[in-house]
C-alpha positions as CSV (number, residue, x, y, z in Angstrom):
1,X,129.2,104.3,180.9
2,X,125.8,104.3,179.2
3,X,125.6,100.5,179.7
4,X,126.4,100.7,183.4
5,X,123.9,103.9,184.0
6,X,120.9,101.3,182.0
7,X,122.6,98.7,184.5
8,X,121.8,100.8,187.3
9,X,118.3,102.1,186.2
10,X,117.1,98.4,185.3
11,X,118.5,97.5,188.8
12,X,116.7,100.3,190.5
13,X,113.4,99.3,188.4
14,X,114.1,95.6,189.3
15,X,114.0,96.3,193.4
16,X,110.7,98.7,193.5
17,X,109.5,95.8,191.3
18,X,110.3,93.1,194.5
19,X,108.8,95.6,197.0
20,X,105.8,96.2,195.1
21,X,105.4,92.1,195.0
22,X,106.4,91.8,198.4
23,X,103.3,94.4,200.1
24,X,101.1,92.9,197.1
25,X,97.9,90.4,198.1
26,X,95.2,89.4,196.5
27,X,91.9,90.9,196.4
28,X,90.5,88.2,199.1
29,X,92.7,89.3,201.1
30,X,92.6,92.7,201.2
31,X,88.7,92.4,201.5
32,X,89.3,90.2,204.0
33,X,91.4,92.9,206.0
34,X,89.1,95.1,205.1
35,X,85.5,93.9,206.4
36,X,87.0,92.5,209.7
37,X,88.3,95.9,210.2
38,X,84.8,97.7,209.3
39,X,83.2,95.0,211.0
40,X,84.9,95.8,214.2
41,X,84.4,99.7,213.3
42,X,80.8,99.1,213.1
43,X,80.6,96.8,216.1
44,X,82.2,97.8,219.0
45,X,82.5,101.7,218.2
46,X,79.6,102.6,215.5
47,X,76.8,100.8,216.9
48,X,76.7,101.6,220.2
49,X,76.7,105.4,219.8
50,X,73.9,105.1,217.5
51,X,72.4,103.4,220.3
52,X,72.9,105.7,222.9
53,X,71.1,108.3,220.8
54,X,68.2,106.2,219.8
55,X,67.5,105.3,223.3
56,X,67.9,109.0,224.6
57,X,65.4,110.1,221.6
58,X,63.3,106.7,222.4
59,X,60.8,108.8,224.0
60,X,60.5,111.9,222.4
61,X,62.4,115.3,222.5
62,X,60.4,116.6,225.7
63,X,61.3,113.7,228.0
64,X,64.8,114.2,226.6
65,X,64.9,117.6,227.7
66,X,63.1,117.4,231.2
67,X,65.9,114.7,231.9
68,X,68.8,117.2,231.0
69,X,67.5,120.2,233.2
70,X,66.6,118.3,236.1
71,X,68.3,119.8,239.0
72,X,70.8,116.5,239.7
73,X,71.3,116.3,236.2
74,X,72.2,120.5,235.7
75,X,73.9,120.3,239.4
76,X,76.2,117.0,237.4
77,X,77.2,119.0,234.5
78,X,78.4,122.1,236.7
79,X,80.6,120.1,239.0
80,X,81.7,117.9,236.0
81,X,82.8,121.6,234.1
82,X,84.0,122.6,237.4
83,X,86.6,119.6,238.0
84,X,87.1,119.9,234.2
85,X,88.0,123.9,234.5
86,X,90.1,122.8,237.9
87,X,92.2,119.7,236.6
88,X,92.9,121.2,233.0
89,X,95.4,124.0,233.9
90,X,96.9,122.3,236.5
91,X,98.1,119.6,234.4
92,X,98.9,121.9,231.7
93,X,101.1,124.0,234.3
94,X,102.8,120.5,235.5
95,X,103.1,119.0,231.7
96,X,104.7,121.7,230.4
97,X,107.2,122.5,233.5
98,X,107.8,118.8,233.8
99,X,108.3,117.9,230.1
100,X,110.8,121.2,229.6
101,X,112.5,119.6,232.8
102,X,112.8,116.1,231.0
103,X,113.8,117.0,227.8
104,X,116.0,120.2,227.9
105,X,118.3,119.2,231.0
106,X,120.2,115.9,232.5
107,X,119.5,116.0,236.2
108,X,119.2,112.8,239.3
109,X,115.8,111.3,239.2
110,X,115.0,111.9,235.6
111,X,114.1,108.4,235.4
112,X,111.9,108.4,238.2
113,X,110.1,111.6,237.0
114,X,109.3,109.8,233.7
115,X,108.0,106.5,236.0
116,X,106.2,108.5,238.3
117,X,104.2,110.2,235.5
118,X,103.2,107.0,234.1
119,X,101.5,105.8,237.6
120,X,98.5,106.8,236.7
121,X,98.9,104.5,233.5
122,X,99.8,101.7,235.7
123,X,97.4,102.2,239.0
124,X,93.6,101.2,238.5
125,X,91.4,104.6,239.1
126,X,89.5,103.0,242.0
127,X,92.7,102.2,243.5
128,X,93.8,105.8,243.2
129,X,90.5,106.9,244.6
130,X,90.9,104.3,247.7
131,X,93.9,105.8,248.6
132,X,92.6,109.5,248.5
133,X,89.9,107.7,251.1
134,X,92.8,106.3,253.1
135,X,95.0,109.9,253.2
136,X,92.0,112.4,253.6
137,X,89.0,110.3,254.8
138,X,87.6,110.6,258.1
139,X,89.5,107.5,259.6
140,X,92.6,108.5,256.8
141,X,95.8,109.7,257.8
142,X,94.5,113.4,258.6
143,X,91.2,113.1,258.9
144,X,90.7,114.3,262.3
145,X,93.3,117.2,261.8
146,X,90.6,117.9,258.8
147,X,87.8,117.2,261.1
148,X,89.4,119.7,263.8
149,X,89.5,122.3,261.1
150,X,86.5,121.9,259.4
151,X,87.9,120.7,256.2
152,X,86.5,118.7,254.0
153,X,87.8,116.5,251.0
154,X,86.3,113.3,250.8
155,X,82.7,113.1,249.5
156,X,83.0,116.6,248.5
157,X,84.0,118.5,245.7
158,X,87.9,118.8,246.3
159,X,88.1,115.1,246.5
160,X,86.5,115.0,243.2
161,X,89.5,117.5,241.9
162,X,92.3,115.8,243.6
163,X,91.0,112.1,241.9
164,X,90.4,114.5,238.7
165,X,94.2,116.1,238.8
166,X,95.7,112.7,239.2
167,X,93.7,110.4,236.5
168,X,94.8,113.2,233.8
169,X,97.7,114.1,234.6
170,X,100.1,112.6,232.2
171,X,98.5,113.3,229.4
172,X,100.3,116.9,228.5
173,X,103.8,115.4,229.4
174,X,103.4,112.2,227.8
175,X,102.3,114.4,224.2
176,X,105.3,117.1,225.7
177,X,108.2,115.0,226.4
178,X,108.9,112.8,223.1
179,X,108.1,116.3,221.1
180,X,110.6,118.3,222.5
181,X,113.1,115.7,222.8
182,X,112.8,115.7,219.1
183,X,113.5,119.0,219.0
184,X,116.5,119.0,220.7
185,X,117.9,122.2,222.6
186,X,119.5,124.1,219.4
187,X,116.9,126.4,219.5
188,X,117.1,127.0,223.0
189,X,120.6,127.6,223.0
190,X,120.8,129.6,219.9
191,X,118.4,131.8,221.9
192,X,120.8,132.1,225.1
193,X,123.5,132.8,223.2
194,X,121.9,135.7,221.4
195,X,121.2,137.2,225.0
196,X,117.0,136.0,225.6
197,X,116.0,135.4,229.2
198,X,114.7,132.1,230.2
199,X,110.7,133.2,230.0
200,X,111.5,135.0,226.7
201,X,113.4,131.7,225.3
202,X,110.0,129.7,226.3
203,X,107.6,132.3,225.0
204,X,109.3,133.1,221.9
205,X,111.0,129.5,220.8
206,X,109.9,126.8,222.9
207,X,106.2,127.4,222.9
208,X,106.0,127.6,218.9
209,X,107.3,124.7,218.9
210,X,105.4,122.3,221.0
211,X,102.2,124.6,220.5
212,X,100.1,121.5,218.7
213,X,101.6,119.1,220.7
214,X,100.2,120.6,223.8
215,X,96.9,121.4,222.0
216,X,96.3,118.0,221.7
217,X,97.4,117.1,225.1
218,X,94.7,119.2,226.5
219,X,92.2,118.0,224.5
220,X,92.8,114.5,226.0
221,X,93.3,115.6,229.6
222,X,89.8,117.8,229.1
223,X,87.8,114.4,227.5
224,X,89.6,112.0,230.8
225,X,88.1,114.8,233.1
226,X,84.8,115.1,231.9
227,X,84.6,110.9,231.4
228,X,86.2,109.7,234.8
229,X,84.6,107.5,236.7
230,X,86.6,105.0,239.1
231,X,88.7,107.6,240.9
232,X,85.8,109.8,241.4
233,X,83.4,107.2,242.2
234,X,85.0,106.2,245.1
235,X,85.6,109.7,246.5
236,X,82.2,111.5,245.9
237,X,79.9,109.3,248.3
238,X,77.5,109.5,245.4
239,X,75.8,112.5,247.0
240,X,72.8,113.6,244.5
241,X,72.4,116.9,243.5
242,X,76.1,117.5,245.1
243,X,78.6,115.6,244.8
244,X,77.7,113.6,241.8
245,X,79.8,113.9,238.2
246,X,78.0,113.2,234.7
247,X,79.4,109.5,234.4
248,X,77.9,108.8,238.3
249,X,74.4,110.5,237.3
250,X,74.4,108.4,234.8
251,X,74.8,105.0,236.7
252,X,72.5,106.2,239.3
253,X,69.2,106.6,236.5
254,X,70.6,103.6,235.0
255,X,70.5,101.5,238.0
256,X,66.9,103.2,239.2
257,X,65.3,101.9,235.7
258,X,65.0,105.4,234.4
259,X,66.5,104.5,231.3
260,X,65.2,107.3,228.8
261,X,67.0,110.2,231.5
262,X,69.8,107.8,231.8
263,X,70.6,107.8,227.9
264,X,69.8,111.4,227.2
265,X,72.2,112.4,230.3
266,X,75.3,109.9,228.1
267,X,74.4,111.6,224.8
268,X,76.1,114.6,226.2
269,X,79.5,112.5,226.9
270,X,78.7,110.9,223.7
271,X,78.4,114.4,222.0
272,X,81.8,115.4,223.7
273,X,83.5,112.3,223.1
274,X,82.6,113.1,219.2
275,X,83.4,117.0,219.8
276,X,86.8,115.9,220.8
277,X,87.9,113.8,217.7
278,X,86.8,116.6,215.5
279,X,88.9,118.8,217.5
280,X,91.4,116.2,217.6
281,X,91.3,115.5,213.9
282,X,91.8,119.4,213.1
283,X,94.8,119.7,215.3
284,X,96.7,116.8,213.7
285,X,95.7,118.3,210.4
286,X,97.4,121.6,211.6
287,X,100.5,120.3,213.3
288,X,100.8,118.0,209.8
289,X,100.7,121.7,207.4
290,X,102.9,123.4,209.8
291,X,105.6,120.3,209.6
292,X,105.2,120.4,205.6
293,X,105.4,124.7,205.8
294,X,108.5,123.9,208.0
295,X,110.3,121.5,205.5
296,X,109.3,123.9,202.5
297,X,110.7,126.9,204.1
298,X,113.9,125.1,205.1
């Protein structure tokens, strides 16, 4: 017996020995790995956010200033918030209702749902934004019915929305759907049986559950809003001072040789792209305790 158990630990020793050797490389190689990686790091992410920040600085705080509270660029940053404080909910609303649907019940079409919430994956934002043109623009599909009644969508501030909505929208699904499929419906069900109503079951099991999950989506559907610029580029008419979104104020100083105004206008969409990995970073870090609390406590 004690020969076979010193068998078995020597074999065990043996195999971690192999996997070790098999993951091992040598030292130029892992350098190797290692600077191309950095390299790239420094490159194509690092260096040109430094950049943006030494060219918006380039010219001194004051001129830095004066180009953030110009009117077109304040009148940008309200109507980028705006779409922001517009799109967010609604996609949140939709995630959630349209992951629950997806992973909690079996129903004709399911497929479909999950393609059609990948579109916006798939379809090019100017595309999507062309095609807002061709339903709601003046020659679209009701755009003398919208004419007739004095509405207006297209290169105005509910076209901006509507191209918003549908560049961001998969975001709190797509972070929803393979979470709660995860989870499975035990829960749920356990909280049926014991007599809960359908808003108490989501409130009180569901939620808790998927709570980091659709913290995170948020965080990416808020970052898409406030960064689009394809879909909404083709529906705002580029109107200054009305109908123009930070990215677009942005391309308009850039292409008018303002470049100081131009960069100090990006450092604020450089600021929140970095805001949003910090946030980002914090959530995973929660949502990782919480799943080690969970396996302790079970």
């Amino acid at each position: 017996m004690a020969g076979a158990t010193s068998m078995h630990i020597g074999g065990d020793h043996a195999a971690r020995f192999e996997n070790k050797a098999a993951t091992r490389e040598t030292p130029l190689v892992k350098w190797t790995i290692l600077v191309l990686a950095l390299g790239f790091f420094a490159i194509f992410l690092l260096l040109p956010l430094v950049a943006v920040f030494v060219e918006a600085f380039r010219k001194g705080w004051e001129t830095y200033v004066t180009a953030l509270i110009d009117p077109d660029a304040w009148s940008a940053i309200k109507l980028t918030l705006l779409a922001a404080v517009i799109s967010v909910p609604l996609n949140l609303v939709f995630g959630v209702a349209a992951a629950w649907c997806i992973a909690k019940f079996e129903f004709r079409g399911k497929q479909l749902l999950i393609t059609l919430i990948d579109l916006p994956f798939s379809v090019s934002p100017v595309i999507a934004g062309l095609v807002f043109v061709l339903v709601f623009g003046a020659q679209g599909w009701f755009g003398s019915w919208l004419s007739e009644n004095d509405i207006k969508i297209i290169f105005a501030v509910p076209g901006i929305v509507l191209a918003t909505v549908f560049v961001t929208f998969p975001f709190v699904a797509r972070e929803l759907i393979p979470l709660m499929q995860a989870q499975g419906r035990d829960e749920e069900e356990a909280a049926v049986v014991l007599g809960a109503k359908g808003w108490q079951v989501f409130w009180h099991v569901t939620l808790p559950n998927i709570k980091w999950g659709l913290m995170y989506g948020v965080i990416l559907t808020n970052a898409r809003a406030m960064g689009e610029f394809g879909a909404v580029s083709v529906v705002s008419g580029h109107i200054r001072g009305q109908t123009n979104t930070l990215p677009l104020h942005v391309e308009i100083l850039y292409n008018e040789y303002m470049f100081s105004a131009a960069f100090a206008v990006a450092s604020l969409l450089a600021l929140l792209a970095l805001v949003t990995l910090v946030i980002k970073n914090w959530v995973e870090h929660q949502a990782a305790r919480s799943y080690r609390e969970t396996e302790q406590a079970s």
